[in-house]
Short mmCIF file of the C-alpha atoms (twelve columns), coordinates in Angstrom:
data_MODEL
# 
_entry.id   MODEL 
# 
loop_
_atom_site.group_PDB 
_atom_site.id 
_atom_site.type_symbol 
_atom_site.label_atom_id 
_atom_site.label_alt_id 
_atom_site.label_comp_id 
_atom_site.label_asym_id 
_atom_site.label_seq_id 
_atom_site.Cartn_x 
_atom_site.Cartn_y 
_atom_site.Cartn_z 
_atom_site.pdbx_PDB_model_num 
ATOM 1  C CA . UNK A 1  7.053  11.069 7.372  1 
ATOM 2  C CA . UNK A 2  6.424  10.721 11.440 1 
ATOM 3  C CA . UNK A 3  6.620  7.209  11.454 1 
ATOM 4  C CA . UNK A 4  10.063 6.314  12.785 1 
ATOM 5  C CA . UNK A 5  12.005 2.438  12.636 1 
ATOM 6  C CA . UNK A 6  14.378 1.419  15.259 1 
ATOM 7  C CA . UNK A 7  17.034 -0.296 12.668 1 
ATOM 8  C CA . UNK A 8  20.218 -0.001 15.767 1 
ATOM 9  C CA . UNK A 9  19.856 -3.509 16.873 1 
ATOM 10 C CA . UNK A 10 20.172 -4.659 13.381 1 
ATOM 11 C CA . UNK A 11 23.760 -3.319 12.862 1 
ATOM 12 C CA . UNK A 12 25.876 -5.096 15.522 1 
ATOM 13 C CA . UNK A 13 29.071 -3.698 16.342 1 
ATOM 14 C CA . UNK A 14 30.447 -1.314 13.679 1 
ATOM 15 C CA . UNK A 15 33.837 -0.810 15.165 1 
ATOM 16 C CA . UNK A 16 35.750 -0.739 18.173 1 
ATOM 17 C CA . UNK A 17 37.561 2.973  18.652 1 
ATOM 18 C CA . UNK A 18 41.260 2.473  19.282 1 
ATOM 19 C CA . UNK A 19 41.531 7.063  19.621 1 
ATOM 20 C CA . UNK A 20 39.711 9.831  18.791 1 
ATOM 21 C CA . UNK A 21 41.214 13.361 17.365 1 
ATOM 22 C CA . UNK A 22 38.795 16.218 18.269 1 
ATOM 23 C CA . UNK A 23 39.121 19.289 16.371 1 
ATOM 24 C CA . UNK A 24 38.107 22.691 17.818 1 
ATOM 25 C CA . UNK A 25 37.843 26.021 15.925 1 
ATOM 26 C CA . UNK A 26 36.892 29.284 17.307 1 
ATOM 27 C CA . UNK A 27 34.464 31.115 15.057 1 
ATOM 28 C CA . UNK A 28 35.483 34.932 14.131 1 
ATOM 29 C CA . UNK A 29 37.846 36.801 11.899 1 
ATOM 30 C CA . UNK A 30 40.628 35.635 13.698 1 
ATOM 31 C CA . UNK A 31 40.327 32.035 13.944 1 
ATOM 32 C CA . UNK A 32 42.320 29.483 16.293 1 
ATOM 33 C CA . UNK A 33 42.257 25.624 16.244 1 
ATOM 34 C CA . UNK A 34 42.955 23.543 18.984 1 
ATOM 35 C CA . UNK A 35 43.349 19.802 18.703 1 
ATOM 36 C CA . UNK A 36 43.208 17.161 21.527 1 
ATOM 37 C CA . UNK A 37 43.823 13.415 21.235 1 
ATOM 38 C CA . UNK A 38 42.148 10.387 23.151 1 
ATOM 39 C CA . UNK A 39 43.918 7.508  23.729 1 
ATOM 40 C CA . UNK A 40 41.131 4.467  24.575 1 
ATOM 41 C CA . UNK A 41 42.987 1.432  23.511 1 
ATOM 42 C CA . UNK A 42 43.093 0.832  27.451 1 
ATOM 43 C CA . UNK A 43 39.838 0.198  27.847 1 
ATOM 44 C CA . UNK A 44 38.062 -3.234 27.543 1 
ATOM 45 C CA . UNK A 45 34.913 -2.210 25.489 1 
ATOM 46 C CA . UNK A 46 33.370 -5.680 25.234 1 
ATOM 47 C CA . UNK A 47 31.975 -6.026 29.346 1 
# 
């Protein structure tokens, strides 16, 4: 299966993000999570 089919243009837009939580976990025995939050409501996506 090499032959590959650009489908994007077919979707349109999907959503427009309002925030974002990213989650971050350090790999080991002794395990930390750190979690940051985006705010992009204040941008204007649609220029």
């Amino acid at each position: 299966m090499n032959d590959a089919t650009d489908i994007t243009e077919d979707f349109g837009t999907l959503y427009h993000p309002k925030s974002a939580l990213v989650f971050y976990e350090t790999i080991g025995t002794e395990t930390d999570m750190y979690v940051e939050h985006f705010d992009m409501d204040c941008y204007d996506f649609n220029k």
